[in-house]
C-alpha positions as CSV (number, residue, x, y, z in Angstrom):
1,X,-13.7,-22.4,-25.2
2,X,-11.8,-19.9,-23.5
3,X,-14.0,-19.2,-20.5
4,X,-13.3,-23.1,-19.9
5,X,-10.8,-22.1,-17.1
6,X,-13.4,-20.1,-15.2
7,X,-16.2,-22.5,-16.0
8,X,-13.7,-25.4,-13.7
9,X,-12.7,-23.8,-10.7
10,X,-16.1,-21.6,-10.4
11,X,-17.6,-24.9,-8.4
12,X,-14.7,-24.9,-6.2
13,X,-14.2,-21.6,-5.5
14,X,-17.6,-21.7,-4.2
15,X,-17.1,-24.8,-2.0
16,X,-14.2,-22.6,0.0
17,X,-16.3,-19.3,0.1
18,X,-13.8,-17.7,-2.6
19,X,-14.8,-14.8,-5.1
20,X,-14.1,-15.7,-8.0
21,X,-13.6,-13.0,-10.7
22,X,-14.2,-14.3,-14.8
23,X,-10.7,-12.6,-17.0
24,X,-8.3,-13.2,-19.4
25,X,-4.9,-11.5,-20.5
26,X,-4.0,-9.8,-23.1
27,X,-0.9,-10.8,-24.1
28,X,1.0,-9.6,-27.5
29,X,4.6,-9.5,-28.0
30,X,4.0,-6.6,-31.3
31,X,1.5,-4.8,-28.7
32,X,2.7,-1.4,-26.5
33,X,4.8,-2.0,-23.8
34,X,3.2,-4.2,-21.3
35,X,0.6,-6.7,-21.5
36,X,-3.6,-6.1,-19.9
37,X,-5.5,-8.0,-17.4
38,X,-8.9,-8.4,-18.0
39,X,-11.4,-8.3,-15.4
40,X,-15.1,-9.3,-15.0
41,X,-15.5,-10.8,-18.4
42,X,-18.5,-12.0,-20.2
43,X,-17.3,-14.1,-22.8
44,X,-13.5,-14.1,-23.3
45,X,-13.7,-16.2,-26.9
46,X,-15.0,-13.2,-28.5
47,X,-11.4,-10.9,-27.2
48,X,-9.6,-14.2,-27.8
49,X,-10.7,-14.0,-31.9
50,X,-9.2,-11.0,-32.4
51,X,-6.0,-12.1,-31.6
52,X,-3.7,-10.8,-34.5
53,X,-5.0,-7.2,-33.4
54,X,-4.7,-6.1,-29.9
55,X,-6.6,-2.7,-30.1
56,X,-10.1,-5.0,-31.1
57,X,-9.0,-7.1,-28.7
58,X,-9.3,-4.1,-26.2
59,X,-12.2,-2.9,-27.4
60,X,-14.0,-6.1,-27.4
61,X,-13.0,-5.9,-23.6
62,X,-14.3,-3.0,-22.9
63,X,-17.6,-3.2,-24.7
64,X,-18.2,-6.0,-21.9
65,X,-17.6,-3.5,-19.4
66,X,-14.5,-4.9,-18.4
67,X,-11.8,-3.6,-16.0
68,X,-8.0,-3.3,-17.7
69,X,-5.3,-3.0,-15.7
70,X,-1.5,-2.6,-17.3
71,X,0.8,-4.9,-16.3
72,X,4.3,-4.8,-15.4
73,X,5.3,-1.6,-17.2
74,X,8.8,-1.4,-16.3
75,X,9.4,-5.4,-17.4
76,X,12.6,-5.7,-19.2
77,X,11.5,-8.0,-22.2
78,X,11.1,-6.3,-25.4
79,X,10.8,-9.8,-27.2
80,X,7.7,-10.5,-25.0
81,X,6.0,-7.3,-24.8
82,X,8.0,-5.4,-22.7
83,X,10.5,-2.2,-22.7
84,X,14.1,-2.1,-23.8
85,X,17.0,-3.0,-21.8
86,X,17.8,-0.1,-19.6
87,X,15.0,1.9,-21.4
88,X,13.0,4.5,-18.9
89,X,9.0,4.2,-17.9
90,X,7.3,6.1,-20.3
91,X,3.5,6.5,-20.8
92,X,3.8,6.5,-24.6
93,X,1.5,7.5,-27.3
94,X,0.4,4.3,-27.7
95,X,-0.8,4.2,-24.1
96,X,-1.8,7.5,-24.5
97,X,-4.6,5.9,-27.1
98,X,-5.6,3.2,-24.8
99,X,-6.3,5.2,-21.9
100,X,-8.2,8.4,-24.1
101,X,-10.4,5.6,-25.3
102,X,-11.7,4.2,-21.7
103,X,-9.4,1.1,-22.2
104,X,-7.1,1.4,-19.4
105,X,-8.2,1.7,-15.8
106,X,-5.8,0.7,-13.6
107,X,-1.9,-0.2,-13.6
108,X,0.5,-2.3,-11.5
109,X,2.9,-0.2,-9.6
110,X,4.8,-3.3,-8.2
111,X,4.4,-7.2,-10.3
112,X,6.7,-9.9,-8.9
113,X,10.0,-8.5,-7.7
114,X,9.8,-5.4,-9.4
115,X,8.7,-1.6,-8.8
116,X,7.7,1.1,-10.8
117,X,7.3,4.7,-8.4
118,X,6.9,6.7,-11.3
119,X,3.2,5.0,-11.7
120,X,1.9,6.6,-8.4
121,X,2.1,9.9,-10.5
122,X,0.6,8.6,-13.6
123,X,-2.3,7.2,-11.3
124,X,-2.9,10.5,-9.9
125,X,-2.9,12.6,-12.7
126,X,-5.1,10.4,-14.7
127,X,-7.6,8.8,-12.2
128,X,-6.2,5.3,-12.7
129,X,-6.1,2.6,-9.9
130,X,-2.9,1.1,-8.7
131,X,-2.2,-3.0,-7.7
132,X,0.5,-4.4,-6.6
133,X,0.4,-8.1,-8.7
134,X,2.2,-11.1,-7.2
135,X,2.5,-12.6,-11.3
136,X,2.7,-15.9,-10.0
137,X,3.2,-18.5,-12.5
138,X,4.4,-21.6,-10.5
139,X,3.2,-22.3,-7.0
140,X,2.8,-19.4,-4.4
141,X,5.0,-21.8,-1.8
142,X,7.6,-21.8,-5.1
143,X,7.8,-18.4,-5.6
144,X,7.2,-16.6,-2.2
145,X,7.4,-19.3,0.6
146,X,5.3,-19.7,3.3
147,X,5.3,-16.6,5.1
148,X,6.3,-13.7,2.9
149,X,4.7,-10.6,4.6
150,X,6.4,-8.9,1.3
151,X,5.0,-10.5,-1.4
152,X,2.7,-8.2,-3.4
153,X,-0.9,-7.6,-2.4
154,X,-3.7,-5.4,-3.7
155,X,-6.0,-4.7,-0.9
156,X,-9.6,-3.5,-2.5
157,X,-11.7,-1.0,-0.1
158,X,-15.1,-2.5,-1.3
159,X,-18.4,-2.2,0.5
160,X,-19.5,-6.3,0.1
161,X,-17.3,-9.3,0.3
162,X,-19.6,-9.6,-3.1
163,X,-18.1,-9.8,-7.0
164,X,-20.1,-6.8,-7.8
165,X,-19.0,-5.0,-5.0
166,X,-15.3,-5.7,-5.3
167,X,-16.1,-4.3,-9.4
168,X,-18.0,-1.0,-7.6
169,X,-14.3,-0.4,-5.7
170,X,-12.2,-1.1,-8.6
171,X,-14.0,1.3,-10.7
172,X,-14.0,3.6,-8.6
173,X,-10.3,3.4,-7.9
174,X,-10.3,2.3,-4.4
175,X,-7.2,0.4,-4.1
176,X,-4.5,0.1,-2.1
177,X,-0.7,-1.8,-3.3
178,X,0.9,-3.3,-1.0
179,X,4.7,-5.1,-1.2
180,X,8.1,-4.4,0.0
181,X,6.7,-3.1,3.3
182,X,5.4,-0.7,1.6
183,X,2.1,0.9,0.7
184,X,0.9,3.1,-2.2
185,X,-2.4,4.5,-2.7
186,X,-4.3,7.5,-3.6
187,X,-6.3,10.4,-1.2
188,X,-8.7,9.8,0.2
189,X,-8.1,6.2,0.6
190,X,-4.4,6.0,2.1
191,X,-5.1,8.7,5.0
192,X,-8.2,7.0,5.5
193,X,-6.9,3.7,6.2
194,X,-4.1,5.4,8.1
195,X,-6.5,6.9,10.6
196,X,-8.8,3.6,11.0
197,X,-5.3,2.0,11.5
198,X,-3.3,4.0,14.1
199,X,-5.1,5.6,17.3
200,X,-3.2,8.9,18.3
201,X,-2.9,10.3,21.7
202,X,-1.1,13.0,22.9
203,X,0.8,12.7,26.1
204,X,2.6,15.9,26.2
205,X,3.4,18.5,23.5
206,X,6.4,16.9,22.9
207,X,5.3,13.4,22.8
208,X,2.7,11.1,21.0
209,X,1.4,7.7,22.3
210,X,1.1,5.3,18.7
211,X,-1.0,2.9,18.8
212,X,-1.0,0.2,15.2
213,X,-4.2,-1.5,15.3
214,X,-3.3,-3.6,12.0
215,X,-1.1,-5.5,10.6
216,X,-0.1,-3.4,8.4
217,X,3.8,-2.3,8.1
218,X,4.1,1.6,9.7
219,X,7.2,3.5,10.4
220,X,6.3,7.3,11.1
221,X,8.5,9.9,11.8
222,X,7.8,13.1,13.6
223,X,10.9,15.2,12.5
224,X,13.4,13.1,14.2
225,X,13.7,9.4,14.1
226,X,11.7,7.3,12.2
227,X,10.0,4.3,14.5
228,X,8.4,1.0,13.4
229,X,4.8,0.7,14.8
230,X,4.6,-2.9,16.2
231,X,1.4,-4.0,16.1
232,X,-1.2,-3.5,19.3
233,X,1.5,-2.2,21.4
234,X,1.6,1.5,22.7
235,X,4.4,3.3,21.5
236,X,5.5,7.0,22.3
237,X,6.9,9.3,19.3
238,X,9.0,12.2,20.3
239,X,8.0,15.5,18.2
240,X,10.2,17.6,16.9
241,X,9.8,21.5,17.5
242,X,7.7,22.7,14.8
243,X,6.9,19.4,13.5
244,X,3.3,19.7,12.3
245,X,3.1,16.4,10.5
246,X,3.2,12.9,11.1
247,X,4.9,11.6,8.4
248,X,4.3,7.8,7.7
249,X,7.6,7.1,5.9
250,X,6.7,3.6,4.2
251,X,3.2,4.8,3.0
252,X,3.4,6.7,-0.5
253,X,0.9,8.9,-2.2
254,X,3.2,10.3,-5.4
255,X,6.4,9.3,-6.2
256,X,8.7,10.3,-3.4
257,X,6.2,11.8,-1.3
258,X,5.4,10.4,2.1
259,X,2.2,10.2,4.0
260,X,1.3,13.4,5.8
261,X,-1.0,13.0,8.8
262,X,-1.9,16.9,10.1
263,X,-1.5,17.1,13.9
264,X,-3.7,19.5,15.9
């Protein structure tokens, strides 16, 4: 029974007030590059049956309706799944397949220690979502420590602290990957959690009053020096001549492109 997992902790997620999502991986070592999480399954014994063939296993997945995300496509183990030593990201024919048939909607853009820029692009040409996956195996105190403000977090802009809410959001590609002090997402989402984040006044021309509301990680830059936003403390940007952005330096939305918050 391979929806026993699920089936144990569902009692005690609901005693602490957790959602608890039903999945399973996908995990071959003949398979493309990269191995699938599966999200909101129904039954994970029928995908589990099909294990010497990883495109029924995807199918199976998707004919529940599930959400795929591709994990970890830069991971450097090409006896376990994974690319070549020294081998560039590619999105290869094979992944190609798997997203022209509805099987892929989402991919990691940071898993563990590593990070993968080049996915922000693939995210946005193809309307995929992007996480940032913490892939812990042993203990988060193990792996992380206590306080790791780094570690890898994907923040999910749903409507309802509800399962079917948080499955509304991923489809629809609201998310937000966060490590590294750094954030990736997609438009509208990143500017719109940039403005419910940081309250802008203007004190002269030449100078902004910054205001971080969260406790989110925020350098900006106005043309000149970049400057940390601490948060709940008043801070005052000095604007370049000309500068008609704010640019939020640590906040990506394509691969080497910066935040850009229009000024009026």
């Amino acid at each position: 029974n391979f929806n026993l997992t699920y089936e144990l902790a569902k009692p005690d997620a609901e005693k602490e007030n957790l959602l608890l999502i039903p999945g399973t991986e996908i995990t071959k070592s003949f398979m493309p590059p990269g191995h699938f999480n599966v999200l909101f399954t129904k039954d994970v014994n029928p995908i589990a049956a099909a294990v010497d063939d990883w495109r029924k296993m995807m199918r199976v997945a998707a004919d529940q309706g599930c959400f795929l995300i591709w994990d970890h496509p830069g991971w450097q183990a090409p006896k376990s799944g994974g690319i070549e030593r020294g081998a560039p990201l590619r999105f290869t024919k094979e992944h190609e397949e798997i997203y022209r048939n509805g099987w892929m909607h989402g991919i990691e853009i940071f898993n563990g220690y590593e990070h993968y820029p080049i996915v922000s692009d693939w995210c946005n040409e193809r309307d995929l979502a992007l996480f940032a996956n913490s892939d812990i195996h042993p203990t988060e105190l193990q792996q992380y420590g206590i306080h790791n403000p780094a570690r890898p977090i994907t923040l999910v802009l749903a409507k309802e602290r509800t399962v079917e809410s948080v499955r509304e959001a991923l489809f629809a590609k609201r998310t937000i990957a966060w490590a590294a002090n750094m954030l990736w997402g997609r438009g509208p989402w990143l500017p719109e959690l940039f403005n419910a984040s940081v309250e802008i006044k203007t004190i002269t021309p030449g100078t902004l009053e910054l205001t971080n509301k969260s406790s989110l990680p925020i350098t900006v830059s106005l043309g000149g020096v970049a400057v940390s936003l601490q948060q709940n403390k008043k801070q005052q940007v000095y604007r370049a001549e000309g500068t008609k952005n704010l640019t939020v330096v640590n906040w990506m939305i394509g691969m080497n492109r910066p935040l850009e918050i229009p000024l009026t």
